[in-house]
C-alpha positions as CSV (number, residue, x, y, z in Angstrom):
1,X,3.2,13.7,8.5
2,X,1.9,10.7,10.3
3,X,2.3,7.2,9.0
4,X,0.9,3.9,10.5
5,X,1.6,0.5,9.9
6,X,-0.7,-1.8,11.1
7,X,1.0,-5.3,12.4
8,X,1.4,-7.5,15.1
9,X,5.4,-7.1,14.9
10,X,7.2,-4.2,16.5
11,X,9.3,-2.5,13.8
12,X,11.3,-0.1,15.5
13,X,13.5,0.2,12.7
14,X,11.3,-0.4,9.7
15,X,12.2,-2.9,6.9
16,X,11.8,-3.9,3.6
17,X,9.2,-7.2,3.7
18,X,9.3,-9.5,1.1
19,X,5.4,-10.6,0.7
20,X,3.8,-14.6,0.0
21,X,1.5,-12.7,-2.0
22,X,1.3,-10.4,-4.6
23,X,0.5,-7.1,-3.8
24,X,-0.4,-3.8,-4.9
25,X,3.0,-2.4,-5.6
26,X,5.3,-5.1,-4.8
27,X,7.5,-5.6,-2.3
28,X,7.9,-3.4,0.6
29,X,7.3,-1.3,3.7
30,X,3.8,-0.6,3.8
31,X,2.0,2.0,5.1
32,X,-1.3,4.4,5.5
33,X,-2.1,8.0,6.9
34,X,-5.4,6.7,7.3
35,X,-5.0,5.2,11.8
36,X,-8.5,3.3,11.0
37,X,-7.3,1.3,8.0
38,X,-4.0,0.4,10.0
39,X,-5.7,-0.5,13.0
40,X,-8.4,-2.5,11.3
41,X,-5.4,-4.2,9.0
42,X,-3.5,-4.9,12.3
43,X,-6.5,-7.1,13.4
44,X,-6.8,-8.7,10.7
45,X,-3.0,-9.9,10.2
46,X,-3.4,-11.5,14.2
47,X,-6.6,-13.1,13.6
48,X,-5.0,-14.9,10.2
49,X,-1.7,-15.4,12.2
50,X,-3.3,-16.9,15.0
51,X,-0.5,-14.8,17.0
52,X,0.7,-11.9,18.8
53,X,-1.3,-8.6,19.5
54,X,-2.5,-6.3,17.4
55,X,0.0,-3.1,17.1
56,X,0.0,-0.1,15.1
57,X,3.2,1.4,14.6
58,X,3.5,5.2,14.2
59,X,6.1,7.0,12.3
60,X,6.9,10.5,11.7
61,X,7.8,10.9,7.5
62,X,10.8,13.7,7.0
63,X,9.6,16.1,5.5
64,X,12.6,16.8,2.7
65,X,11.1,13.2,0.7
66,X,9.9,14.4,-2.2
67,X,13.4,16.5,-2.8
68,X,15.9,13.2,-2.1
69,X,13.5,10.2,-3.3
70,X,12.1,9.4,-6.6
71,X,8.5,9.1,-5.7
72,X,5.3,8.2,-8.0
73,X,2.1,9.6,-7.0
74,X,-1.4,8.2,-8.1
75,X,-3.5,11.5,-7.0
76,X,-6.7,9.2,-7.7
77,X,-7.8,5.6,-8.5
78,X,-7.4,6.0,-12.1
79,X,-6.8,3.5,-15.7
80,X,-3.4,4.6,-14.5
81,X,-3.3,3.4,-11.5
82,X,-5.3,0.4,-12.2
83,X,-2.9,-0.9,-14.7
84,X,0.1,-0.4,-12.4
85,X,-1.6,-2.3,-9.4
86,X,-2.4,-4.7,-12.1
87,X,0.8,-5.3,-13.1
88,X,2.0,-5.7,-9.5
89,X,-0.8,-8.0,-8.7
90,X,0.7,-10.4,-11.8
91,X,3.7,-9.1,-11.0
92,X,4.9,-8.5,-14.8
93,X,5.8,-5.1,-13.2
94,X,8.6,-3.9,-16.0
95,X,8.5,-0.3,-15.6
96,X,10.6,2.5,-13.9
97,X,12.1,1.6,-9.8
98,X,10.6,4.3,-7.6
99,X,11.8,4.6,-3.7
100,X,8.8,5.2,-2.7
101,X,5.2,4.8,-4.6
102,X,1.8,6.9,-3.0
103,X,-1.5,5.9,-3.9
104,X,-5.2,4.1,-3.2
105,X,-5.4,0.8,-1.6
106,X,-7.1,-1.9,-4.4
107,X,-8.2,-3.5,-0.5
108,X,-9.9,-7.2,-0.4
109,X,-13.6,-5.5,-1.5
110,X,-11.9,-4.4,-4.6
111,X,-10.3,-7.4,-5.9
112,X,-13.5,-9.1,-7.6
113,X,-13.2,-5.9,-9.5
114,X,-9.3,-6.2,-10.1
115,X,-9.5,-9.6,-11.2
116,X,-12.7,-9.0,-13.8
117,X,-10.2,-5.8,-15.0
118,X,-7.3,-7.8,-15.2
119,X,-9.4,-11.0,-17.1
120,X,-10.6,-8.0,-19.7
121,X,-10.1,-8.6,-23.4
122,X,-11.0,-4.5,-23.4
123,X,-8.9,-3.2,-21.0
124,X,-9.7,0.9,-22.5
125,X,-13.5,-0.5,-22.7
126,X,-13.7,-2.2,-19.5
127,X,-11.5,0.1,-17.3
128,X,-14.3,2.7,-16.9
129,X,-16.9,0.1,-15.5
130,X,-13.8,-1.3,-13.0
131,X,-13.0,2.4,-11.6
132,X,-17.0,3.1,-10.8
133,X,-17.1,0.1,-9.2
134,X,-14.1,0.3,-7.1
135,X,-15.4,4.0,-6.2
136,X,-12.6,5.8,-6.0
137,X,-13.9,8.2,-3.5
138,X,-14.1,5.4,-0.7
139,X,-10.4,4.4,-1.1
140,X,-8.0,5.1,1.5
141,X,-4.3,5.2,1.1
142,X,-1.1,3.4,1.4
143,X,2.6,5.1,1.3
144,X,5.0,2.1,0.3
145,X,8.7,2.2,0.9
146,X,10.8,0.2,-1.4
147,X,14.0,0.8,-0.4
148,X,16.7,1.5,2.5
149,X,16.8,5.1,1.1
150,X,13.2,5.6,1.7
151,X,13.0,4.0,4.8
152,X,15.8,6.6,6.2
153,X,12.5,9.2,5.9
154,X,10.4,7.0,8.7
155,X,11.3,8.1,12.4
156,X,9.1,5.7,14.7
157,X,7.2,7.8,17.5
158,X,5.8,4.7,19.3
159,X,4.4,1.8,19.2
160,X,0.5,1.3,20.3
161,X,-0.7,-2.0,21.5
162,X,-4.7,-1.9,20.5
């Protein structure tokens, strides 16, 4: 499988990034299967950096992962989900350590919607209205490496200057 990380830093040996922000599952190596959202998310990061070129850097994931890492899976944007980007986002995260954590992006359009979920009194009540709005369908995805372990999986195939 094909990975992307969009960037304006080469990373031919991928690494753990510690983030100024919170974000949806905490620290780490972040990537997408989805070559759009990685391009586009390249752009962005050298128009707010004011530096650099836009790359997207491609790796190949081993396919033994799911055998050798402890990996959490959000199939869909769910109260599930939700709660755990939540908790990231606030970072009061106390839950298990995963290597490597697969799910939908909460991207910049969905953050009005995070921050109304996350502002709730009703979480149970409110978390229906939050999912519809986010559309769940419309969400792409993001593989995020936690860990040296994980990162051992990510075999770079080249580096694209866009």
């Amino acid at each position: 499988m094909l990975l992307f990380h969009g960037t304006n830093i080469r990373f031919e040996t991928p690494k753990i990034i510690t983030p100024n922000r919170a974000l949806d599952f905490g620290a780490g190596f972040y990537t997408t299967s989805d070559k759009k959202q990685a391009s586009d998310w390249a752009n962005v990061v050298v128009k707010r950096a004011n530096i650099g070129k836009a790359l997207l850097n491609v790796y190949e994931l081993k396919e033994d992962y799911r055998q050798k890492l402890n990996v959490r899976v959000f199939e869909t944007a769910n109260k599930e989900w939700l709660d755990f980007v939540c908790e990231h986002r606030l970072e009061t995260y106390k839950g298990d350590n995963y290597d490597l954590i697969i799910g939908a992006v909460a991207n910049d359009k969905t953050m009005p919607v995070l921050q109304g979920y996350m502002n709730a009194k009703n979480k149970d009540l409110y978390a229906p209205v939050a999912l519809s709005e986010i559309r769940a369908d419309k969400l792409t995805d993001q593989y995020v490496f936690k860990n040296d372990l994980a990162l051992s999986f990510l075999y770079l195939q080249e580096i694209i200057e866009l």
